[in-house]
C-alpha positions as a LaTeX table, in Angstrom:
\begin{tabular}{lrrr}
\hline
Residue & $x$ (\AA) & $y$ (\AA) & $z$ (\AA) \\
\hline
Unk1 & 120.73 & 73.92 & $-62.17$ \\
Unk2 & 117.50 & 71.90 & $-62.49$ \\
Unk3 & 115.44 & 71.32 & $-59.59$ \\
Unk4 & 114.53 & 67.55 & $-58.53$ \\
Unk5 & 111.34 & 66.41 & $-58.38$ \\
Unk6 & 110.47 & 67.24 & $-54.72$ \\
Unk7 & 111.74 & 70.92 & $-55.48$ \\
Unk8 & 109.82 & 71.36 & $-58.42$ \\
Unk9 & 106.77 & 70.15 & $-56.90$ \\
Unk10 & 107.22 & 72.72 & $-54.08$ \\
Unk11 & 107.83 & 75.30 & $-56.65$ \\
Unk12 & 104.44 & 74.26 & $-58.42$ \\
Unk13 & 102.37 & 74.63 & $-55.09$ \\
Unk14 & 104.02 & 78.48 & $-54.85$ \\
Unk15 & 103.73 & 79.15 & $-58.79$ \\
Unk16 & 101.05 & 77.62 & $-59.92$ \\
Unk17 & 101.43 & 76.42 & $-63.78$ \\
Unk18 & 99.92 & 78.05 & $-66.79$ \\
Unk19 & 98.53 & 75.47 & $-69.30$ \\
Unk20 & 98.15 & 77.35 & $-73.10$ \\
Unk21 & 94.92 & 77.27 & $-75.07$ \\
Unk22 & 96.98 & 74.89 & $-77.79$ \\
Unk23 & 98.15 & 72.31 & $-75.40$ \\
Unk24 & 96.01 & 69.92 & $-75.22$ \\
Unk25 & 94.52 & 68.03 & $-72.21$ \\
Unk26 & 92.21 & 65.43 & $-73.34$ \\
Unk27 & 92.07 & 62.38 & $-71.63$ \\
Unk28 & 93.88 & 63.89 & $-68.51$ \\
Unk29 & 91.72 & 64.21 & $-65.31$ \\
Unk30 & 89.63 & 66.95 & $-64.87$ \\
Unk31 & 89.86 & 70.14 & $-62.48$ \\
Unk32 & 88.44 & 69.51 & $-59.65$ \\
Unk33 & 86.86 & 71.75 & $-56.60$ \\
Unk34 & 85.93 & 69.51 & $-54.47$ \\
Unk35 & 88.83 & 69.21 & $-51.93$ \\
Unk36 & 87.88 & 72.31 & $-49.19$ \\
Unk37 & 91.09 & 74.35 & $-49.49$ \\
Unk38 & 93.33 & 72.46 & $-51.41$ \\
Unk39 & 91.99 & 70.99 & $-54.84$ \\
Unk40 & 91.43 & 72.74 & $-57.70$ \\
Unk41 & 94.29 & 71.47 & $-60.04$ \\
Unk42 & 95.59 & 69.74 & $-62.59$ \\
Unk43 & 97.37 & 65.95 & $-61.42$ \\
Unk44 & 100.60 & 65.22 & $-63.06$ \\
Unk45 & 103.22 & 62.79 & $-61.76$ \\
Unk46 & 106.60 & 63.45 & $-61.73$ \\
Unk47 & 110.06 & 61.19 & $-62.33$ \\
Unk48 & 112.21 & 61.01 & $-59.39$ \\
Unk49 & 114.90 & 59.10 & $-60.66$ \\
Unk50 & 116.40 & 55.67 & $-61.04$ \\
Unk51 & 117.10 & 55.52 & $-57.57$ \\
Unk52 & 113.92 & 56.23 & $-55.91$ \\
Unk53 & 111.82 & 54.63 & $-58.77$ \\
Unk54 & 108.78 & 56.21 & $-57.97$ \\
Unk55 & 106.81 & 59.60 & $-59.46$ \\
Unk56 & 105.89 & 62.05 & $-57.25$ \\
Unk57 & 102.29 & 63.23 & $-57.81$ \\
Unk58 & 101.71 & 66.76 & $-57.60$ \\
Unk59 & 97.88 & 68.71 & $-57.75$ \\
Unk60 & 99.43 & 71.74 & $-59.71$ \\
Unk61 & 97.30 & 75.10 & $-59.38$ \\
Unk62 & 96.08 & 76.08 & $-62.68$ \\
Unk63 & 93.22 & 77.97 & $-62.32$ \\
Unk64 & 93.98 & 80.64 & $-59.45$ \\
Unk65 & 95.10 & 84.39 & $-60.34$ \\
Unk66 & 98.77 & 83.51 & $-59.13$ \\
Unk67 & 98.86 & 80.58 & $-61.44$ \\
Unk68 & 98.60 & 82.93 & $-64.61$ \\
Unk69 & 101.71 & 84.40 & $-63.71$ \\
Unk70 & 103.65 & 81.27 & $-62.95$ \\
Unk71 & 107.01 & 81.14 & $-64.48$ \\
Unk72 & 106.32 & 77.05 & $-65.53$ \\
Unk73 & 103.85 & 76.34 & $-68.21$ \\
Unk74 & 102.68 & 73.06 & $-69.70$ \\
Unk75 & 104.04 & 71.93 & $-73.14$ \\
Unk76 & 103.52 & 68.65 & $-75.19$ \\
Unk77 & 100.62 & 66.70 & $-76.01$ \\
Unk78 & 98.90 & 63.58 & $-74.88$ \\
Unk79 & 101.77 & 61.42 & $-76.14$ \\
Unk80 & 104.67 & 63.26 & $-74.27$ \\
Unk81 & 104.10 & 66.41 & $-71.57$ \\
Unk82 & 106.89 & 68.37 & $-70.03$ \\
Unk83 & 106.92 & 71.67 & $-68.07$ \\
Unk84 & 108.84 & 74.81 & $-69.22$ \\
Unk85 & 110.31 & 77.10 & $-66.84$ \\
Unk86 & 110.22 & 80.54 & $-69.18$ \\
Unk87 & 112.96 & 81.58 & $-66.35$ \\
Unk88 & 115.78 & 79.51 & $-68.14$ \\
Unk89 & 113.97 & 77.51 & $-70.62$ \\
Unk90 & 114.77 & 74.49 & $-68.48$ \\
Unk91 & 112.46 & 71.32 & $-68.91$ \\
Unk92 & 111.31 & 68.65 & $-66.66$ \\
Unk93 & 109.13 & 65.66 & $-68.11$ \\
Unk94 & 106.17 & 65.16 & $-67.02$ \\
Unk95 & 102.95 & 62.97 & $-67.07$ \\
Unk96 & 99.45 & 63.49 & $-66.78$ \\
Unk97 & 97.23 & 60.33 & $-65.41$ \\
Unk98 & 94.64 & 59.59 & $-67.81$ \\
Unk99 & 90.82 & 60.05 & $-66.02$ \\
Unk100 & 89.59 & 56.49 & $-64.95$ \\
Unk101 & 86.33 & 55.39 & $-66.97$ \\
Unk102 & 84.78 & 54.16 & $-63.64$ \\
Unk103 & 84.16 & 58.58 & $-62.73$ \\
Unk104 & 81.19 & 58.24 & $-65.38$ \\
Unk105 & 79.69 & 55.21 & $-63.90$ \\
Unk106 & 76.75 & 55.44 & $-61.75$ \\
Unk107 & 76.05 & 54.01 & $-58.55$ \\
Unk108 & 72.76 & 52.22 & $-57.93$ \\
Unk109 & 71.18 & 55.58 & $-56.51$ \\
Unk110 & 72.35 & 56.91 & $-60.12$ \\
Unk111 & 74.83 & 59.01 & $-59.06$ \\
Unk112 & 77.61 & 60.02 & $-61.17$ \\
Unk113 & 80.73 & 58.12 & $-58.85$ \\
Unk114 & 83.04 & 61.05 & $-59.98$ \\
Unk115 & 80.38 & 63.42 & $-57.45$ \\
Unk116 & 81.35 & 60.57 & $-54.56$ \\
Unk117 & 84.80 & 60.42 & $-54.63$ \\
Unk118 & 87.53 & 61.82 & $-56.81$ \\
Unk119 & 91.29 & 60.52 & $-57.51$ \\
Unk120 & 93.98 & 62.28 & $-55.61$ \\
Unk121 & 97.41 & 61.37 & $-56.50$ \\
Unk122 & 96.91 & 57.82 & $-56.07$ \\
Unk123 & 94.20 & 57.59 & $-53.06$ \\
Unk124 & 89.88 & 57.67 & $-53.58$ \\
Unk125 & 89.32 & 61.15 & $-51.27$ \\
Unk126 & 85.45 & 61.07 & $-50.35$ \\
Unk127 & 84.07 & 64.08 & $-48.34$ \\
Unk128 & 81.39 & 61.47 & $-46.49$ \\
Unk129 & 80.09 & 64.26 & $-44.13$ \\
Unk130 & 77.72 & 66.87 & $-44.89$ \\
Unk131 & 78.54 & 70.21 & $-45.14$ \\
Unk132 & 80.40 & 71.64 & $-42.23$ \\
Unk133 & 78.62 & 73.09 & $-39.31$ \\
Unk134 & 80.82 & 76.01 & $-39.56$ \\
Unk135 & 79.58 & 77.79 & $-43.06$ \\
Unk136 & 75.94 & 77.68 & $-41.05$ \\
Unk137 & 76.40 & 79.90 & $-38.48$ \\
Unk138 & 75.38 & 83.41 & $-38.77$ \\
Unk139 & 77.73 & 85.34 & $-39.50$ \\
Unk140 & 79.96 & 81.96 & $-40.98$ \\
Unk141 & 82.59 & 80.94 & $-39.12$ \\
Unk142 & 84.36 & 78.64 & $-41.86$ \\
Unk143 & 87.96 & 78.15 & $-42.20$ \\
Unk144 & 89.31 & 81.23 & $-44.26$ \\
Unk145 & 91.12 & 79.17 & $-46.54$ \\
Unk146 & 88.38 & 76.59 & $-47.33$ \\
Unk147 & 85.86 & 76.70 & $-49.87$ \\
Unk148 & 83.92 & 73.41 & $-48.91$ \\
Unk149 & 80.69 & 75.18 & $-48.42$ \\
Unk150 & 80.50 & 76.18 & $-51.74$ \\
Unk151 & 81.92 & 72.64 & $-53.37$ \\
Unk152 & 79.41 & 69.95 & $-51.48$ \\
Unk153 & 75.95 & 70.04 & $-53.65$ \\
Unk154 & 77.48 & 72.13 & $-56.60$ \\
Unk155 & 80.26 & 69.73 & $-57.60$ \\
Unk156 & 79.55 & 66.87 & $-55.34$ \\
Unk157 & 76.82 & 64.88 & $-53.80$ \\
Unk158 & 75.57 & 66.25 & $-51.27$ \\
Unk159 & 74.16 & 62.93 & $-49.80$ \\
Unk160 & 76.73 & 59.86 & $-49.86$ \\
Unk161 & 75.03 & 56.89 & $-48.79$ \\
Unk162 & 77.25 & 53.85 & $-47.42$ \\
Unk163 & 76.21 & 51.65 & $-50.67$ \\
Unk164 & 77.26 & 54.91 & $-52.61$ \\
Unk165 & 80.59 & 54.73 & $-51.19$ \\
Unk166 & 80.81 & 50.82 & $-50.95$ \\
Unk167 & 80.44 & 51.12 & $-54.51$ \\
Unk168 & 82.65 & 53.77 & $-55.93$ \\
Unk169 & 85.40 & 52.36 & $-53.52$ \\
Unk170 & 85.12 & 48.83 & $-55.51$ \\
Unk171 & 84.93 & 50.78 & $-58.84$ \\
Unk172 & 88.24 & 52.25 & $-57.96$ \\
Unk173 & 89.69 & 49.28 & $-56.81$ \\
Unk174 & 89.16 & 47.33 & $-59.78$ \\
Unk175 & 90.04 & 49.78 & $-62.04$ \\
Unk176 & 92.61 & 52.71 & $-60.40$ \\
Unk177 & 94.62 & 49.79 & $-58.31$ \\
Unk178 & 93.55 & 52.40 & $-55.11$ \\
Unk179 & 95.16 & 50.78 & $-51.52$ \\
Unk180 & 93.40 & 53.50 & $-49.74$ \\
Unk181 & 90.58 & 55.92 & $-49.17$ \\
Unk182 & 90.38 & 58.77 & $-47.34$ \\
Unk183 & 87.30 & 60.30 & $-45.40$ \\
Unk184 & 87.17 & 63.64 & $-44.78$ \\
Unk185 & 84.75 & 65.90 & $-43.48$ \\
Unk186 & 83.80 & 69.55 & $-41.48$ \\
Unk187 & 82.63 & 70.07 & $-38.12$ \\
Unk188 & 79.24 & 68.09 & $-37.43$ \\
Unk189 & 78.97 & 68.62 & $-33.56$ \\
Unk190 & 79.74 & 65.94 & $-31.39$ \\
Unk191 & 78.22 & 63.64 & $-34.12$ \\
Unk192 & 80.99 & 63.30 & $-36.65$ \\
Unk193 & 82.83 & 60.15 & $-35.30$ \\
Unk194 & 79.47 & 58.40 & $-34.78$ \\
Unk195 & 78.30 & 58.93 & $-38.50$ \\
Unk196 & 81.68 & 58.02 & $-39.85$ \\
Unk197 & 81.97 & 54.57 & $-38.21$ \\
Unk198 & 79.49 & 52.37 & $-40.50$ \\
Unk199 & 81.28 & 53.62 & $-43.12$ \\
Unk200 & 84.33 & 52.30 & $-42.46$ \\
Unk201 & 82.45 & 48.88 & $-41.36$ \\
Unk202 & 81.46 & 48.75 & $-44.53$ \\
Unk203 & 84.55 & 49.48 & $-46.57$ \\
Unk204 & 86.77 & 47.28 & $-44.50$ \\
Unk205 & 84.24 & 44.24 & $-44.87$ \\
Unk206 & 82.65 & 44.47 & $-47.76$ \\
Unk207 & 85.61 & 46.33 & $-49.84$ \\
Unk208 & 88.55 & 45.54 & $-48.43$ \\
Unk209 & 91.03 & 48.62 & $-48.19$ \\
Unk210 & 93.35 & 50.86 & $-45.96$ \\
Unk211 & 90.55 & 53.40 & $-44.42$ \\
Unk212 & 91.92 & 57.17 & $-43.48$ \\
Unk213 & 89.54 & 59.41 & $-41.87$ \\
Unk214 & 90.02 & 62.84 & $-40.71$ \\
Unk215 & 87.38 & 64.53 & $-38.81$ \\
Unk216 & 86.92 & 67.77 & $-36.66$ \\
Unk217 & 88.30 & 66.41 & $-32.87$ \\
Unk218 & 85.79 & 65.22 & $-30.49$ \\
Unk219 & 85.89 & 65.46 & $-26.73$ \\
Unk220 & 84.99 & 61.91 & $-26.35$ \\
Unk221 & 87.96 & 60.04 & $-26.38$ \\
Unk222 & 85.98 & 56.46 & $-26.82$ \\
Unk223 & 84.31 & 56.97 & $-30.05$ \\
Unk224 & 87.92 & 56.92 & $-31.21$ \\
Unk225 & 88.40 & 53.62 & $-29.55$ \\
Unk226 & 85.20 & 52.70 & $-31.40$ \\
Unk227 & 86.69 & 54.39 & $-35.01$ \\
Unk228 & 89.81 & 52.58 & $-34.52$ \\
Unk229 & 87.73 & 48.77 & $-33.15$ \\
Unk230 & 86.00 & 49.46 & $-36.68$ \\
Unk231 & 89.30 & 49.05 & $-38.23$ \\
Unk232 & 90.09 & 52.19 & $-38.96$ \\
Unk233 & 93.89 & 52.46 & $-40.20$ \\
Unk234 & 94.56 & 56.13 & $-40.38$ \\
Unk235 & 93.51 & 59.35 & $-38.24$ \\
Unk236 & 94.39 & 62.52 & $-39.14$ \\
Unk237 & 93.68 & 65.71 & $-37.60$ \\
Unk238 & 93.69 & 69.26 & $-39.55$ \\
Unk239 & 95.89 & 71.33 & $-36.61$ \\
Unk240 & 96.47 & 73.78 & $-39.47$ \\
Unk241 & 98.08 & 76.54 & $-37.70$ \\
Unk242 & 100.27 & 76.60 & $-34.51$ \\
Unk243 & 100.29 & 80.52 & $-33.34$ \\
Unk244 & 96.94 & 81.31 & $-31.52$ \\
Unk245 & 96.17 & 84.68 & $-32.91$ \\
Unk246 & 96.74 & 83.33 & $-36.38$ \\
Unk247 & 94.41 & 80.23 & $-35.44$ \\
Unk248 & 91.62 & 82.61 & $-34.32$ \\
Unk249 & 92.27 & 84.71 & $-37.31$ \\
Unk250 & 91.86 & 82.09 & $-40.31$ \\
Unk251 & 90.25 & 79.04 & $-38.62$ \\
Unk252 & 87.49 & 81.32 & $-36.17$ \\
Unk253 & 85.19 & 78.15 & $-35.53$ \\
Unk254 & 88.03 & 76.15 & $-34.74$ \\
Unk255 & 89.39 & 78.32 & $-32.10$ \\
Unk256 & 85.68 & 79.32 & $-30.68$ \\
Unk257 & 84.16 & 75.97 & $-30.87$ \\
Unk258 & 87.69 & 73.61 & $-30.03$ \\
Unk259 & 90.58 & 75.30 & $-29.29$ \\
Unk260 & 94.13 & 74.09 & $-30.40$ \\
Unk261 & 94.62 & 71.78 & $-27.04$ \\
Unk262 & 91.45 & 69.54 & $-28.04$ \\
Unk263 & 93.64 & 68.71 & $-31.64$ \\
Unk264 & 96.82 & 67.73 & $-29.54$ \\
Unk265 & 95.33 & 65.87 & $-26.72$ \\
Unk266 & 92.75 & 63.77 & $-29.32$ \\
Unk267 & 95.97 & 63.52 & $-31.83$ \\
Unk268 & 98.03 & 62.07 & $-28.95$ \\
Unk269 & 95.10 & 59.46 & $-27.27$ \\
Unk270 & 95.08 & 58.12 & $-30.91$ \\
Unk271 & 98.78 & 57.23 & $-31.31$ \\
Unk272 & 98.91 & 55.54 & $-27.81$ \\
Unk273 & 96.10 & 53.07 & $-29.62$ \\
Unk274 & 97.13 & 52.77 & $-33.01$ \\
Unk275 & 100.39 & 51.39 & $-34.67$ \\
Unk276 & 103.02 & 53.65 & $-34.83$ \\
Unk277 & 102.92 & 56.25 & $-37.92$ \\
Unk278 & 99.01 & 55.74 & $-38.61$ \\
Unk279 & 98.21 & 59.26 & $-36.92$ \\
Unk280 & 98.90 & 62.50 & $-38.59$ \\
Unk281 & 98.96 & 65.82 & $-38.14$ \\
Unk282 & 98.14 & 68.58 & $-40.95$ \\
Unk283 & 99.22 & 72.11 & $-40.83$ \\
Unk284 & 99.37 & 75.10 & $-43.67$ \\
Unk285 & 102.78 & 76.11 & $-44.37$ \\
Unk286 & 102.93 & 79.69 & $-45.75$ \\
Unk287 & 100.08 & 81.42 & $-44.02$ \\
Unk288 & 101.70 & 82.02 & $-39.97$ \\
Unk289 & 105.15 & 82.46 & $-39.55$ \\
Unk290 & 107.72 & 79.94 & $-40.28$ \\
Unk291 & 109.41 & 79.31 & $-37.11$ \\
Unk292 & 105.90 & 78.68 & $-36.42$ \\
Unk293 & 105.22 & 76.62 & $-38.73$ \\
Unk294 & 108.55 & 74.43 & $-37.79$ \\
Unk295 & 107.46 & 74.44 & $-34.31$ \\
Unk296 & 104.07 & 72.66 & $-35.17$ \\
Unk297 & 105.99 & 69.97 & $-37.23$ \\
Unk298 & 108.31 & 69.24 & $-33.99$ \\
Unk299 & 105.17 & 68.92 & $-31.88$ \\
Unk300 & 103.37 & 66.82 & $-34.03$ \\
Unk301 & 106.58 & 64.21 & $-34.30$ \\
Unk302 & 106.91 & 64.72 & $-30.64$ \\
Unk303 & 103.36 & 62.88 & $-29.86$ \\
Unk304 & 103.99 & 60.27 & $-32.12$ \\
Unk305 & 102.17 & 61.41 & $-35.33$ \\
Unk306 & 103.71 & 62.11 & $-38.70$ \\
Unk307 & 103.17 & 65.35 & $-40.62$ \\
Unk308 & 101.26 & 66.26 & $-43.47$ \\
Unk309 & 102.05 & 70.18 & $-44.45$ \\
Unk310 & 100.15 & 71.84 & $-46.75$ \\
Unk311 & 101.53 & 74.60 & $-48.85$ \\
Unk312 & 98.86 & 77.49 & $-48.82$ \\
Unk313 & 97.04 & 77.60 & $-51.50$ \\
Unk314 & 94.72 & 80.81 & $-52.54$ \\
Unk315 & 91.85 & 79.00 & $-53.79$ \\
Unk316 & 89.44 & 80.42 & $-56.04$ \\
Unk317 & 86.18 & 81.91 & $-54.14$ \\
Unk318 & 87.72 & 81.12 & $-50.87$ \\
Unk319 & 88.06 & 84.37 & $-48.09$ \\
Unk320 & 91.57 & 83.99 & $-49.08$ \\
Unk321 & 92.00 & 84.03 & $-52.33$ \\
Unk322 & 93.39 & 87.08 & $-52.92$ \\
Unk323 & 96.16 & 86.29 & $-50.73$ \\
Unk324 & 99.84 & 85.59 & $-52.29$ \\
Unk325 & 101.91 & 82.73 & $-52.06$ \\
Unk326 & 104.54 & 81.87 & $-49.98$ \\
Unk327 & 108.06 & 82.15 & $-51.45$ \\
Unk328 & 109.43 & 78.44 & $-52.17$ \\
Unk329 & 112.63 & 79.26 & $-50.41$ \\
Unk330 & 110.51 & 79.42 & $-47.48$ \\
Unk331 & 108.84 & 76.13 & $-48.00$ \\
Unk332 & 112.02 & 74.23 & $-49.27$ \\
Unk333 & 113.13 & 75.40 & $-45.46$ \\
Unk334 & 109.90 & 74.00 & $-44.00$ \\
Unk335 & 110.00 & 70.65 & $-46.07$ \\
Unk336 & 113.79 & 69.57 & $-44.67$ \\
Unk337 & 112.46 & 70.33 & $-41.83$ \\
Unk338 & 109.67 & 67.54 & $-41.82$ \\
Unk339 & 112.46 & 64.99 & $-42.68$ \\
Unk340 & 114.09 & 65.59 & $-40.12$ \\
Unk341 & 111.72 & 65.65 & $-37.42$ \\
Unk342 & 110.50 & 62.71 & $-39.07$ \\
Unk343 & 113.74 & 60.90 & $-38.78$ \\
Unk344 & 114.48 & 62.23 & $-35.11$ \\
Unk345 & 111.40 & 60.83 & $-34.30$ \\
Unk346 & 112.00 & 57.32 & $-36.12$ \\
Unk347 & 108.65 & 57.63 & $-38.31$ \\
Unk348 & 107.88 & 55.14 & $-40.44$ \\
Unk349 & 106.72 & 57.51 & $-43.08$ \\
Unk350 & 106.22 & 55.96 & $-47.03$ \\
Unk351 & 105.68 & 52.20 & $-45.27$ \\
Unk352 & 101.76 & 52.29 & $-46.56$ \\
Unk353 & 101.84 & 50.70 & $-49.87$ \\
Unk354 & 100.88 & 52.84 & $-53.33$ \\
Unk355 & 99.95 & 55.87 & $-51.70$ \\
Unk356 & 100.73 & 59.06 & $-53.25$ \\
Unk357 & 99.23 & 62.23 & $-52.18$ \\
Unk358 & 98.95 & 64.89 & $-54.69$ \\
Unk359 & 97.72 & 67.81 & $-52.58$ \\
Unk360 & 100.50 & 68.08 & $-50.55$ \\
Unk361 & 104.52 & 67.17 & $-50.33$ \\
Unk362 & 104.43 & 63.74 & $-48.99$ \\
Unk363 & 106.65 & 63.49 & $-46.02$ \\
Unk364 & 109.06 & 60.58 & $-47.60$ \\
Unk365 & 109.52 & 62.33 & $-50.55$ \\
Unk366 & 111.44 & 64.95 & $-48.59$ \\
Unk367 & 114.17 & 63.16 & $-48.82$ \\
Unk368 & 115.13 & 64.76 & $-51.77$ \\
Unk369 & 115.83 & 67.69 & $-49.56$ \\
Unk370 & 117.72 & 66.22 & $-47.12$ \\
Unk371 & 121.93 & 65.84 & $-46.83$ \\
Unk372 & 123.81 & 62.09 & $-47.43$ \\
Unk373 & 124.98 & 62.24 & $-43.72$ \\
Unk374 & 125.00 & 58.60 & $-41.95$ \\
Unk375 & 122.03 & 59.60 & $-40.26$ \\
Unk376 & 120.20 & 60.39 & $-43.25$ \\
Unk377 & 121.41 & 57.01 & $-44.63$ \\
Unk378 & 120.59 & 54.88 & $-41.14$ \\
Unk379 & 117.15 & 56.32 & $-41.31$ \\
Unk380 & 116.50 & 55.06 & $-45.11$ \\
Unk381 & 117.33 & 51.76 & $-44.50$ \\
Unk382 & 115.15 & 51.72 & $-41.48$ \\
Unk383 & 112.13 & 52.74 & $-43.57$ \\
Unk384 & 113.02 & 50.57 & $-45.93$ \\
Unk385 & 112.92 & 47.69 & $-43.37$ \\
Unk386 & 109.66 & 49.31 & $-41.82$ \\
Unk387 & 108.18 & 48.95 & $-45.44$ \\
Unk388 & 109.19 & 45.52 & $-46.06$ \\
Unk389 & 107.92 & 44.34 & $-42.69$ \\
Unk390 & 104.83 & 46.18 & $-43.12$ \\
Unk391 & 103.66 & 44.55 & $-46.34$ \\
Unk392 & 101.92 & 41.80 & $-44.81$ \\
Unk393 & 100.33 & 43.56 & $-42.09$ \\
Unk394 & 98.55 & 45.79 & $-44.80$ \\
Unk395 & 97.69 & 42.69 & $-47.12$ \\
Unk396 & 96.19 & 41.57 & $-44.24$ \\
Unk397 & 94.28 & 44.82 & $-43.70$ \\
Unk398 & 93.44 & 44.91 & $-47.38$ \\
Unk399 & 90.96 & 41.97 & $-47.33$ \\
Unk400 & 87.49 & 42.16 & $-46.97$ \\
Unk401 & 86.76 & 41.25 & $-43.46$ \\
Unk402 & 83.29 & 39.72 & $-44.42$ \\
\hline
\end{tabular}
């Protein structure tokens, strides 16, 4: 039986898809290692269906070892894509977003805008920071699964400069339709919040978008109050994995420098502040064990927050990349879960307008997991109120404050 689009896209992130020397990809967006753990491959959108009239956006894994022995591989041309599973020569259409003209342009330092920020799904990601803290310390005490300190400099800029950013955040405006950009970055001390803020100053008056940033915690509670008086709309915070031996394993700066609690408590001071469902949560399903993985979803909806999971990827020239994947019936287990701790919890999830995340399965679109109960059907229409009354609250947020 065919999967749907949600299980397919989980089945991607655990297979990987192998793309033949005589299919051709021109046009499509380019490969691209510049998102830490995660990125490194090819963005293709989905159908979901009539009902849900939306794509799902998936960042497929192309290049990694696993990925050449993936049972799906690409077929088509520019004109019409679909994916092949070899398993029962079942196929699922597919399409691959053409690579926006505005990644060549150059921003008045003369920087390629393609080395500020890149398209994921349908969101500008911009790594703001520099480099993390953690790939300088001797020996490095990086996350095992990230490859950051290898992407900024190499295939990004190492230097963003506000007018930089300003500037590729209009280009993508104007051209990609983008609703929101996301700033990421490492671990820069206790300084991280504090160099973030004019950024999102800027952006929000000069720009006028939904602003996501998601920064190592800080024990400082108020620079979050600051972040958020900014006009900050999202905060997320990258938990990544629940069992402490497993957290001091893979994340060993993490765990010396911050400790799990300092994630939960900071996580939790930011949902008493902001609306509810504009705080998130990201852990790594696949790496820990699953119960523990299900137990970090529970206490992420139990704060307030929404979660983003992240099936483990072995990314090439991480520490880990020699690792295998999880087994998708594993993550299918995981991904009902999310919906529904999500819809215990009464999150809003999917109200944000146009944003589809490619890197990871978007917690609305696992409802393509979950049973019709009455539950399941109470709980759509309430998101589907929560996005209706929403709308003007983020037009409102979406216009330059200047």
């Amino acid at each position: 039986m065919p999967l749907n689009a949600c299980e397919l896209e989980i089945d991607l992130f655990c297979h990987g898809l192998r793309v033949p020397d005589d299919v051709s990809l021109a046009g499509a967006r380019g490969v691209s290692r510049t998102r830490a753990g995660l990125g490194s491959g090819l963005e293709l959108a989905i159908p979901a269906g009539s009902r849900l009239k939306r794509e799902i956006w998936v960042n497929a894994p192309v290049v990694e070892r696993f990925a050449t022995l993936s049972p799906y591989r690409l077929s088509g041309g520019p004109d019409r894509y679909e994916i092949v599973d070899d398993r029962d020569a079942t196929r699922y259409a597919v399409r691959l977003p053409p690579e926006p003209t505005w990644y060549a342009r150059l921003t008045s330092r003369e920087i390629p805008m393609h080395r500020i920020g890149v398209l994921q799904g349908t969101y500008l990601a911009i790594y703001a920071n520099p480099t993390c803290a953690f790939w300088n310390y001797s020996p490095p005490a990086n996350c095992k699964f990230c490859t950051t300190g290898q992407n900024v400099g190499p295939n990004e800029a190492s230097v963003k400069t506000i007018q930089d950013v300003v500037e590729t955040c209009w280009a993508a405006k104007e051209e990609s339709g983008i609703t929101f950009v996301h700033l990421n970055g490492g671990f820069q001390g206790s300084k991280g919040l504090e160099f973030i803020t004019p950024y999102v100053k800027a952006i929000k008056n000069q720009v006028g978008l939904l602003v996501g940033v998601q920064l190592a915690p800080e024990r400082d509670f108020t620079r979050y109050d600051a972040l958020i008086a900014a006009g900050v709309d999202h905060l997320s915070f990258c938990i990544e994995l629940l069992d402490p031996e497993w957290f001091a394993r893979i994340c060993p700066g993490k765990a010396r420098v911050h400790g799990q609690s300092l994630y939960f408590s900071a996580m939790a001071h930011c949902v008493r502040r902001m609306p509810y469902g504009a705080v998130s949560g990201e852990i790594i399903a696949g790496i820990e064990p699953v119960a523990k993985t299900l137990e970090a979803i529970d206490r992420i909806t139990g704060i307030g927050a929404f979660p983003t999971v992240c099936i483990f990827r072995p990314t090439v020239g991480a520490d880990m990349e020699d690792w295998p994947t999880p087994p998708y019936h594993e993550m299918r287990t995981v991904m009902e879960h999310v919906y529904a701790s999500c819809r215990r919890h009464w999150l809003p999830v999917g109200a944000a307008p146009n944003i589809e995340v490619s890197l990871v399965v978007n917690p609305d679109e696992t409802a393509l997991l979950a049973e019709r109960t009455i539950g399941f059907w109470a709980y759509e229409a309430y998101r589907r109120i929560a996005r209706l009354a929403a709308g003007p609250v983020f037009r409102r947020r979406m216009f330059p404050a200047a």
